[in-house]
Each structure stands twice: as structure tokens, then as C-alpha cells.
C-alpha positions in Angstrom: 141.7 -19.0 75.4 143.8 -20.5 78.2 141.4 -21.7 81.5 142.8 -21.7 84.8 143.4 -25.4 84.6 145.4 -25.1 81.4 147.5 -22.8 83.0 148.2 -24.6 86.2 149.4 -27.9 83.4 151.5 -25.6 81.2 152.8 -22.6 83.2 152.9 -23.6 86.6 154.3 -21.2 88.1 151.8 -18.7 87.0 149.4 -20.4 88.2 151.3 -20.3 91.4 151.8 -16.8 91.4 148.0 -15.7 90.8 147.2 -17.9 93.8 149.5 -15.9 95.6 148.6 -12.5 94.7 145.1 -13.6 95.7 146.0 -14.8 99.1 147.7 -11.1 99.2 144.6 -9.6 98.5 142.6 -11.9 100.3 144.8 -11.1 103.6 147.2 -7.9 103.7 144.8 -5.4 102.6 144.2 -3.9 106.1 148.3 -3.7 106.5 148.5 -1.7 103.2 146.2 0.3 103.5 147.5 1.5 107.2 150.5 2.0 105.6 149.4 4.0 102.5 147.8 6.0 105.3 151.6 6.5 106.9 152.9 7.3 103.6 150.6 9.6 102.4 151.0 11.5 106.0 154.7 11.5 105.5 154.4 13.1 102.1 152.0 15.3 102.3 153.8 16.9 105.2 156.6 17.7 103.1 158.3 14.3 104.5 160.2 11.3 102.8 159.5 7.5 102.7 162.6 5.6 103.1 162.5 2.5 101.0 165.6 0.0 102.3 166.2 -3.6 101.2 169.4 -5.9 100.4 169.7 -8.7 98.2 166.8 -9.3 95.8 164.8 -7.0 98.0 166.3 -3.8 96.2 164.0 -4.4 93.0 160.6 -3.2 95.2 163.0 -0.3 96.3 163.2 0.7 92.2 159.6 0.0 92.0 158.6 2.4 94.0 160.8 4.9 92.8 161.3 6.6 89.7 160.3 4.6 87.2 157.2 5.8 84.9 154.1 5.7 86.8 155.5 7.0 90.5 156.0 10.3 92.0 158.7 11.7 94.7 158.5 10.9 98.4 159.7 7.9 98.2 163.5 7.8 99.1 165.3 4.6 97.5 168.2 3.6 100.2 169.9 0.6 98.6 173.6 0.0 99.4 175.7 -1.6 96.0 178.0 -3.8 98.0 174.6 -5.7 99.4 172.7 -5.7 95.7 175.0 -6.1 93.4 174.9 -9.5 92.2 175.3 -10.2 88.6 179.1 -11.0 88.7 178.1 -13.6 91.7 181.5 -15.2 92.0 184.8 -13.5 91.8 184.9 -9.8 92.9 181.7 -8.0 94.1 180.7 -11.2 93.8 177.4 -13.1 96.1 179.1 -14.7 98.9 180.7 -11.3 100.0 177.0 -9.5 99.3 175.6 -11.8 101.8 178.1 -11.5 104.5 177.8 -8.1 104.3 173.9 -8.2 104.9 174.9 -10.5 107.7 177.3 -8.4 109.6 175.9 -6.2 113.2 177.0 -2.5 113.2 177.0 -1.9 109.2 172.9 -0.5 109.3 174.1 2.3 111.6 176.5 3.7 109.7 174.1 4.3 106.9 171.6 5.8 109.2 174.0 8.1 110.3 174.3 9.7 106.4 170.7 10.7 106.7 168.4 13.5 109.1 165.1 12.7 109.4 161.4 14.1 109.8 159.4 13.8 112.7 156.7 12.4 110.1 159.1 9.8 107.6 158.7 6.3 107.3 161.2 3.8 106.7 160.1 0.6 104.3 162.5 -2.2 105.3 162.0 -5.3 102.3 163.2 -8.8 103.8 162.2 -11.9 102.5 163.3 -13.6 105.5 163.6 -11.3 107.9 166.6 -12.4 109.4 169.8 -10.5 108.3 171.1 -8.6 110.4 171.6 -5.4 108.3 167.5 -5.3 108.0 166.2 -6.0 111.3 169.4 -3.3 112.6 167.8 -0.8 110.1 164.7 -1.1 112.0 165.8 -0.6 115.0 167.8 2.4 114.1 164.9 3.7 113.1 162.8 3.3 115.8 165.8 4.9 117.5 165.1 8.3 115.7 161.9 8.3 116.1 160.8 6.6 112.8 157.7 4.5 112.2 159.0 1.2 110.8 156.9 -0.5 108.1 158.1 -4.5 107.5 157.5 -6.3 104.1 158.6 -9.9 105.2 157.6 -13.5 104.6 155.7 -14.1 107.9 156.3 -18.3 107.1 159.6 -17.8 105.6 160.8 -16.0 108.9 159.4 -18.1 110.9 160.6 -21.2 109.4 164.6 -20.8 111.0 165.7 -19.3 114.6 167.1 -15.5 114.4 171.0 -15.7 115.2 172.3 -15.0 118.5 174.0 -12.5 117.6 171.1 -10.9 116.4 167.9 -11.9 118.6 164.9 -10.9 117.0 163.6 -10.9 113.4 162.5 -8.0 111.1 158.7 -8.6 112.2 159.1 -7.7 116.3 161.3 -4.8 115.4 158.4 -3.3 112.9 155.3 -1.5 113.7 153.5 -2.8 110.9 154.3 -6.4 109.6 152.7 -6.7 105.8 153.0 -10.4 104.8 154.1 -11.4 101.2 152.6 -14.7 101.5 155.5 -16.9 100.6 156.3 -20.4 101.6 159.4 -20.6 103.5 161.6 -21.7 100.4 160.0 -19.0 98.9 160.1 -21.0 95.6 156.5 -22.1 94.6 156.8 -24.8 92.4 157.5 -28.5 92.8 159.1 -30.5 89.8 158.7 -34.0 89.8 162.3 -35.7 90.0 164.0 -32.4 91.1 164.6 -32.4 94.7 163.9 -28.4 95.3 161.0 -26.5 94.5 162.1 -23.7 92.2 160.6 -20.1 90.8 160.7 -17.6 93.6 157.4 -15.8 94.9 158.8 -12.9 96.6 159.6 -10.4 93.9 155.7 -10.6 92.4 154.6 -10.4 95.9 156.8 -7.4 96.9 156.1 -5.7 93.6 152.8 -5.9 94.2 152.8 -4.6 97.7 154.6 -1.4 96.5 152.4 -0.8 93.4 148.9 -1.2 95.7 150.9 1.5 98.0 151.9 3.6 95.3 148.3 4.0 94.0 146.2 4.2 96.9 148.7 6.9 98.1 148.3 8.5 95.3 144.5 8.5 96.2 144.8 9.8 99.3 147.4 13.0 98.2 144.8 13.7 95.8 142.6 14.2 98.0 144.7 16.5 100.1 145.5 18.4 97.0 149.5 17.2 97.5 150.0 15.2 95.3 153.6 15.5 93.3 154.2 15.3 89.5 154.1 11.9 88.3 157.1 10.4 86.0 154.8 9.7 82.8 156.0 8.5 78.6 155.6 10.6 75.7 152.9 8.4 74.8 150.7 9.3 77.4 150.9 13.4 77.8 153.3 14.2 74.4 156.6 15.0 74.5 156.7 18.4 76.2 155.1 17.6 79.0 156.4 14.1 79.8 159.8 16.2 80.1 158.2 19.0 82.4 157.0 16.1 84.5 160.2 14.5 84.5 162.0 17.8 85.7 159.3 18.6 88.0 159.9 15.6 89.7 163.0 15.2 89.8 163.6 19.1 91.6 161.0 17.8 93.9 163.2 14.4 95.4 166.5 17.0 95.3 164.7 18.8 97.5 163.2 16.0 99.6 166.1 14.7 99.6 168.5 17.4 100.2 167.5 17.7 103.7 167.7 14.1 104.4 171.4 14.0 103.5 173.1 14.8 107.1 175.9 17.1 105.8 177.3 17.1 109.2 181.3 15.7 109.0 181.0 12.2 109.6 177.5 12.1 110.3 176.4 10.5 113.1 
């Protein structure tokens, strides 16, 4: 059996990323559960939880929701022109995708395709807390009356001056910071020889985040007897009723959802 030490010698980065799901628990477990608490609100009065992030930050978006294990309420709002990265050069490629997070104005115009609920929550995931699609998103938000939850790299934000353009960071535009506990290169692990530290921390970290969310709402609906269908295999409840499950849930979001869509012309 592998010890901790062994581990660290062979697998560094895993040893890496357990120290930093510790210091997660160790330090963020008052932030998430205040914002289970929002979420749980939201839902169980028939409201959504927005879920936004661009770059790498869309995979805690599809975490969250659907994927076996989760539940409706959550609303994934990911644009393709800021995510899509597998071609990286060329067309659609990542020097355009990161312009585009970059660029002031853009995080209204998605705001305007959407109405909210007096009770919503938006999730904005940023690594670094400094694009200005992100922190505008927040602010947006606020605008409409929307509590704004932050998952940021406290160190990593810290770490460079927000643009002028811009002025602020994700963090003074939220009203609840929850830190993933990443170094500011966000990379964990030094190789001797190799100039950069490599093997990025904020995915595991921002997985994490979502998944302790995701359960300890699920808790707290429980216990308010509003909890929605769950997305669950075969292999758990048989065949029939994975597929009722499936259904169920996915009538619930269009519903959810279909009042979230402004249908207005335009928007706005």
C-alpha cells in the first residue's frame, strides 16, 4: 500500500492536490456552506442558480449540472466562443477565446437574454479573477438584484493589478468570496530543471467546491421537502426508473428555465 510519502516521491502532483483539498476544507467551509444556504433558498423557492465561468472555468459549470448525481436548479450559462478550446490555434482557436473574455460590454449582452428571480444566485468561476467578462457578470448582477457568489483564487488574483479598463477584480464585486486555495501560477508542482511549475490546481479545487455545494444542498432541500429528481444510472435504481428520473428532471430545468429566457425582442 502506497504511504503518503510514497506518493509525494512518485505522484507528486497528487500529493499536491490532497494538500490542497485539505487546506479547502481546512478554510472555505464557512463560505460553502453560506452559499449552500443561498442555493438551497433559491431553489426551494422555485428559483434558479446561475452557474457562469470562461476558459477552463466551464468544467465546474458541467459539474454542477446534469451529469449523474445532480438535480435541476442549477442553470449552466457558458458562452462557446469563450470555452471552446480544443482546436487552440487556427479558427475558434485560444488567442481569440481569451480576447473575448477580455473585452468590457460583452457580459451585458448575455445578461440581457435572461429574467431573473428576486431569490437566484449567480456562481461566477474565475481562477484569476481578472477578465473582464467575469467580474462585468458580477456586476450585472448585482445590477438586477442578484446575490453574487465568487469561486476565485484569492493569491492568484491578488498576485497581478486589475486593468484599468476594468478596476476591480471578481472578489470586491462578489458577496461571497470562496477561495480555491491555489498558488498564483495555479500550477502546483515544481520540476527540477524545468523553469515553470506545471499541473494546474484549480479544476480539483473548483470541482470540489461545486460537489460539497451540490450535496449539502441537497441536505438542506431535503429537509424542506423540495428537493428535485436526481439524474441517477441504471445501475443504481434499474432501468425504468433511471429514465423517469432523467425525464423528471429534465421537464423540471425547462421549466426553470423557461422563465429565465427573456423572450422579449432583443432582450435588454
Amino acid at each position: 500500500m502506497a504511504t503518503a510519502g510514497t506518493t509525494a516521491r512518485t505522484m507528486p502532483w497528487i500529493g499536491e492536490a490532497m494538500a490542497l483539498l485539505d487546506r479547502l476544507a481546512q478554510t472555505q467551509a464557512e463560505p460553502i456552506e453560506r452559499a449552500s444556504q443561498w442555493c438551497a433558498d433559491a431553489i426551494a423557492s422555485d428559483g434558479l442558480v446561475h452557474l457562469f465561468g470562461t476558459g477552463h472555468s466551464r468544467i465546474p459549470v458541467e459539474e454542477m449540472f446534469p451529469r449523474y448525481g445532480s438535480y435541476p436548479g442549477f442553470n449552466p450559462m457558458v458562452e462557446l466562443s469563450m470555452t471552446f478550446h480544443t482546436q487552440v490555434v487556427g479558427a475558434n482557436g485560444q488567442r481569440q477565446a481569451m480576447f473575448i473574455e477580455r473585452t468590457p460590454g460583452l457580459a451585458e449582452v448575455i445578461l440581457s437574454n435572461f429574467t431573473f428571480g428576486e431569490r437566484d444566485v449567480l456562481v461566477i468561476f474565475s481562477a484569476s479573477g481578472l477578465s473582464a467578462v467575469p467580474i462585468e457578470m458580477a456586476r450585472g448582477a448585482h445590477a438586477r438584484g442578484l446575490r453574487v457568489i465568487a469561486v476565485t483564487s484569492v493569491a492568484q488574483s491578488m498576485a497581478s493589478e486589475p486593468s484599468d479598463e476594468i478596476g476591480g477584480r471578481l472578489l470586491d464585486d462578489a458577496d461571497l468570496v470562496i477561495d480555491l486555495c491555489t498558488p498564483h501560477a495555479d500550477a502546483l508542482c515544481a520540476v527540477d530543471g524545468l523553469e515553470t511549475p506545471v499541473g494546474p490546481g484549480s479544476t480539483v479545487a473548483a470541482v470540489a467546491i461545486v460537489n460539497a455545494i451540490k450535496v449539502r444542498v441537497a441536505e438542506l432541500l431535503v429537509e424542506r421537502n423540495a428537493m428535485p429528481p436526481v439524474l441517477t444510472r441504471p445501475s443504481v435504481v434499474g432501468e425504468e426508473r433511471s429514465r423517469t428520473l432523467f425525464d423528471q428532471a429534465y421537464r423540471e430545468h425547462a421549466r426553470r428555465i423557461a422563465r429565465a429566457i427573456d423572450q422579449r425582442s432583443g432582450g435588454g
